[in-house]
N, C-alpha and C positions, 0 to 999 in steps of 0.2 A: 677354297677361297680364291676370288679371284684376285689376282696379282696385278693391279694398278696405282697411279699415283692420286689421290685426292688433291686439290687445291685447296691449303688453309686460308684465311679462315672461311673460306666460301662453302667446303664443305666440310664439318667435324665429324670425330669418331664419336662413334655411337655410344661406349661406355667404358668405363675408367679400364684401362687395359695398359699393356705395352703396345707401342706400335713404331714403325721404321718412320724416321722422317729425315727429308732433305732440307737443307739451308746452305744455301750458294753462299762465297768466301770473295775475298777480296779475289783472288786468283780463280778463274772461270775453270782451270782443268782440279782444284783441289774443293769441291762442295763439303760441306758435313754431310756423310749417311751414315745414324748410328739411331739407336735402340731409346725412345723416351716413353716416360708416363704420362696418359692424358687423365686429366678428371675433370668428366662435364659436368659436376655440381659444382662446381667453381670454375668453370672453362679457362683452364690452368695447364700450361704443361710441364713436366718437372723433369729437368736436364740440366746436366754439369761438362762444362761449365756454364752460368747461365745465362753468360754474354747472347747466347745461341740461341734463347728462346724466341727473340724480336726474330731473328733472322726464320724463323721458320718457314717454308714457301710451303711444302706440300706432304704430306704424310699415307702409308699404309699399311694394312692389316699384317701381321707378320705370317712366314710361310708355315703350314704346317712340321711339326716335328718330323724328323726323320724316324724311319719302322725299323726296326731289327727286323731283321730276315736271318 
């Protein structure tokens, strides 16, 4: 999976999943990066706390799990 940023809401995830998303903060060096739900049957994202939703700028796919070796 490639590893880039989407621009919301120009581009949405494809289907209700987890996915990483950023939402820049009053302070330029402290953004939100942390882990929400999307569900495109209601083009809704669900994150706590949920001041945070409007602020959303861009979102993507999360990385693969790490392997036991």
């Amino acid at each position: 999976m490639e590893m880039k940023w989407h621009r919301w809401p120009d581009e949405k995830p494809p289907e209700d999943d987890l996915y990483i998303i950023y939402a820049p903060s009053m302070d330029p060096e402290k953004p939100l990066i942390t882990v929400a739900w999307y569900d495109p049957r209601i083009d809704e994202w669900s994150l706590l706390p949920e001041v945070w939703i409007d602020a959303i700028h861009s979102w993507m796919f999360l990385p693969d799990p790490p392997t036991e070796e």
